[in-house]
ChimeraX commands (.cxc) that place a marker at each C-alpha (Angstrom):
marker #1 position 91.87,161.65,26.32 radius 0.5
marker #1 position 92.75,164.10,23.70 radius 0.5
marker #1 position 95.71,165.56,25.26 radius 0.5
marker #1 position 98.25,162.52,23.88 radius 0.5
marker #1 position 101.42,164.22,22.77 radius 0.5
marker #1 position 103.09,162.97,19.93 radius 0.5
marker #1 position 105.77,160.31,21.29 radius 0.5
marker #1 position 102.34,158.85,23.23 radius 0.5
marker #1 position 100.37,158.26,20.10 radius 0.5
marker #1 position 103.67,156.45,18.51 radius 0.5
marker #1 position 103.97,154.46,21.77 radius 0.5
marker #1 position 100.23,153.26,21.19 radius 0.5
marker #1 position 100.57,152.91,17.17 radius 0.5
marker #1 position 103.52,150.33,17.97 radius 0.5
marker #1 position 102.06,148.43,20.65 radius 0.5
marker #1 position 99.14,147.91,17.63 radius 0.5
marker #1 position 101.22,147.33,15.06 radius 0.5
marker #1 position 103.05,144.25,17.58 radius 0.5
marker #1 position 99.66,143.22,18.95 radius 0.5
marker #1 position 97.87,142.78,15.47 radius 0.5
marker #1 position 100.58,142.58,12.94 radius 0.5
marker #1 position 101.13,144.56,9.76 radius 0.5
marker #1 position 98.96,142.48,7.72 radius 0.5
marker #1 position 95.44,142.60,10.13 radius 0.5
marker #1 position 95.51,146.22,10.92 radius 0.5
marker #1 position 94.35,147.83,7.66 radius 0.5
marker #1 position 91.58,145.12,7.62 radius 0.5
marker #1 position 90.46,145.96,11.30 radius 0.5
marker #1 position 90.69,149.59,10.45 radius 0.5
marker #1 position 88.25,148.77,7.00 radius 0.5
marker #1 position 85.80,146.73,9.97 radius 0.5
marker #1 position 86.08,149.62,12.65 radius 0.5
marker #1 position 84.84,152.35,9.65 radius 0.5
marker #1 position 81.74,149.41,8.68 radius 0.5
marker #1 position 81.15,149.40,11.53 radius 0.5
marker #1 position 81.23,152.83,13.05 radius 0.5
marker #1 position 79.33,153.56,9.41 radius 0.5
marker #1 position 76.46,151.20,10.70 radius 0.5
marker #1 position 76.12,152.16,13.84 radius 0.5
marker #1 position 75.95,156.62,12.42 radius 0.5
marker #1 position 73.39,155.14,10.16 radius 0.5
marker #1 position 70.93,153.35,12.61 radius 0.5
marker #1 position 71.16,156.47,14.81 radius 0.5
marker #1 position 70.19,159.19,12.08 radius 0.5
marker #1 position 67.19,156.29,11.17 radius 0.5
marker #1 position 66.27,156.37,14.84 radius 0.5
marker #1 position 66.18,160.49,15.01 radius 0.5
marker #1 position 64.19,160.37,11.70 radius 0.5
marker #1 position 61.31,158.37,12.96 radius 0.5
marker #1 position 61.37,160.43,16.30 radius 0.5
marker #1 position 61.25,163.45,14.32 radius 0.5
marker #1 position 57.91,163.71,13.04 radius 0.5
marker #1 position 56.68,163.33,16.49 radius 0.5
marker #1 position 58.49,166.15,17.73 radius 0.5
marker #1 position 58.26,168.77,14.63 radius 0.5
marker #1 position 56.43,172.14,15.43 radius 0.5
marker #1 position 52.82,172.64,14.02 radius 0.5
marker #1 position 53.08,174.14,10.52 radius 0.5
marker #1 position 50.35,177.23,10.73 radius 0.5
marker #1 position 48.79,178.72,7.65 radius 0.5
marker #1 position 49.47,182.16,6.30 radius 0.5
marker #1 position 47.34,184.21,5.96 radius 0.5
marker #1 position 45.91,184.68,2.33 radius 0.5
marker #1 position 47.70,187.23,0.73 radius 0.5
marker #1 position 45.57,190.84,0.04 radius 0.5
marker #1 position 44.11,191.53,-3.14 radius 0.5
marker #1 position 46.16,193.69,-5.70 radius 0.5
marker #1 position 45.31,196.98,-5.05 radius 0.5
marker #1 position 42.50,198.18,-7.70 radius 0.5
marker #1 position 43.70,201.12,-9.74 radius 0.5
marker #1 position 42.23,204.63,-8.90 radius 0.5
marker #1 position 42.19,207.33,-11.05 radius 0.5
marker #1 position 40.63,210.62,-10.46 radius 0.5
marker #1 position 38.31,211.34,-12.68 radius 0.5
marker #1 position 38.19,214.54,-15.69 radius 0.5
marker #1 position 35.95,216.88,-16.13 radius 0.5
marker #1 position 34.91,214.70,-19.29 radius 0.5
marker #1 position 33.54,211.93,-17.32 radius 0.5
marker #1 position 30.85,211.99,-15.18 radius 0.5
marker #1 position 31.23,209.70,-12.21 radius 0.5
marker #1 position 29.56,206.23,-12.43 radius 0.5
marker #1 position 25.98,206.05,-11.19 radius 0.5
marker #1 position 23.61,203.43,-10.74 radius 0.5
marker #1 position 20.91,203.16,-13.05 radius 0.5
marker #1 position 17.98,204.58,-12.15 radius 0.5
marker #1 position 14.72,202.47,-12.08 radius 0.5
marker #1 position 12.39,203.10,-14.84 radius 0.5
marker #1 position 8.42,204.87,-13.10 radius 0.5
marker #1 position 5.42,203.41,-14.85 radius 0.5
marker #1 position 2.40,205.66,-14.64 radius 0.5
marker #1 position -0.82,203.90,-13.81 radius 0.5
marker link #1:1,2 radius 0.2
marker link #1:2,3 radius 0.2
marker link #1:3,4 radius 0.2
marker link #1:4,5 radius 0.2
marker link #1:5,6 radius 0.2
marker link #1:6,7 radius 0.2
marker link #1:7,8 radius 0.2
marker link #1:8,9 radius 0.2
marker link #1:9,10 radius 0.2
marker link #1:10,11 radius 0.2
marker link #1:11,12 radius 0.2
marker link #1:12,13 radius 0.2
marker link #1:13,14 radius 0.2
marker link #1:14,15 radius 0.2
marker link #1:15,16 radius 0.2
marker link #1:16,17 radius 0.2
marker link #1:17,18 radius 0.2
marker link #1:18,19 radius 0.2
marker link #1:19,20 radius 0.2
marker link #1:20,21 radius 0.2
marker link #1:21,22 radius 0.2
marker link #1:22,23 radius 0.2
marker link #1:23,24 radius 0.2
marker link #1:24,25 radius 0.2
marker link #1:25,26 radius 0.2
marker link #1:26,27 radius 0.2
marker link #1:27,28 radius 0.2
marker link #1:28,29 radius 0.2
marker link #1:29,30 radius 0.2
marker link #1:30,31 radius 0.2
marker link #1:31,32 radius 0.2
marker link #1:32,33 radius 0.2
marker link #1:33,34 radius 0.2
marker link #1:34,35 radius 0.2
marker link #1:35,36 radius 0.2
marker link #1:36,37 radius 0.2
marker link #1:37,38 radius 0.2
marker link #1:38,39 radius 0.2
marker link #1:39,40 radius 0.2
marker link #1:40,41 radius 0.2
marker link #1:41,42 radius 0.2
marker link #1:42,43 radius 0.2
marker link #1:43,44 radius 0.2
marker link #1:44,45 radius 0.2
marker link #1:45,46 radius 0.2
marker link #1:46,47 radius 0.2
marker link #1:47,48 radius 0.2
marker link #1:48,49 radius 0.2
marker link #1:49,50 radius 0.2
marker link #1:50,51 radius 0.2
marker link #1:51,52 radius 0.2
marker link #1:52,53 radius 0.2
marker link #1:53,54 radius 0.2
marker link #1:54,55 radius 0.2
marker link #1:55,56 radius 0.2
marker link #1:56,57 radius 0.2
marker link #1:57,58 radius 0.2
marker link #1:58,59 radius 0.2
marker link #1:59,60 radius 0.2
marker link #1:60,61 radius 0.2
marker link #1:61,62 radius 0.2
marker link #1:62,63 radius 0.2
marker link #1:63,64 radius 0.2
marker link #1:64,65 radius 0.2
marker link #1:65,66 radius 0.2
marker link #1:66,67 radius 0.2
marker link #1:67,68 radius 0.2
marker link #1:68,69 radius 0.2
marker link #1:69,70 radius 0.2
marker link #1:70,71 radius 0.2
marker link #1:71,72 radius 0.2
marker link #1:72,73 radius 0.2
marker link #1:73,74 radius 0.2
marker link #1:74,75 radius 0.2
marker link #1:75,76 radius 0.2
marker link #1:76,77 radius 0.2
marker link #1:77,78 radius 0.2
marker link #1:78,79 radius 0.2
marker link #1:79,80 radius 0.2
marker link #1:80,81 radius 0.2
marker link #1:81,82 radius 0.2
marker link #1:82,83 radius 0.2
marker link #1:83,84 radius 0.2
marker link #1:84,85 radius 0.2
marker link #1:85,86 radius 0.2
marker link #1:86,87 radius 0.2
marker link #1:87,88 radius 0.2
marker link #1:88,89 radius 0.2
marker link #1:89,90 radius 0.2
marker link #1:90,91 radius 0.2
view
């Protein structure tokens, strides 16, 4: 179908033109576009409400990591951190 040469397609646009007339061919071009405009329109509505149905499973990331916590080695000034030590009652 899509190998017309061009004196074919001028054969066919004639015929049209004497079929229909001059006057009704622009206006069943304009209905022909309505209606091909319908018809795109009801078929993307019909593949929307499919879609849904068919759409993959959305998985959850992972939580992202903590920042990292800042190290820093310590001087000869500071004494590393120690946990206090419990207080000894005599009796």
């Amino acid at each position: 179908m899509g190998n017309f040469k061009g004196w074919e397609i001028l054969v066919i646009l004639v015929l049209l033109l004497v079929l229909f007339g001059a006057k009704r061919l622009p206006d069943a071009a304009r209905g022909l576009g309505r209606s091909l405009r319908i018809f795109k329109s009801e078929i993307k509505e019909m593949r929307d409400e499919d879609a849904p149905a068919a759409a993959p499973v959305k998985r959850e990331t992972p939580p992202a990591a903590p920042p990292a916590l800042e190290t820093r080695p310590a001087t000869t000034d500071e004494a590393p951190a120690r946990a206090p030590e419990p207080e000894v009652r005599e009796r």
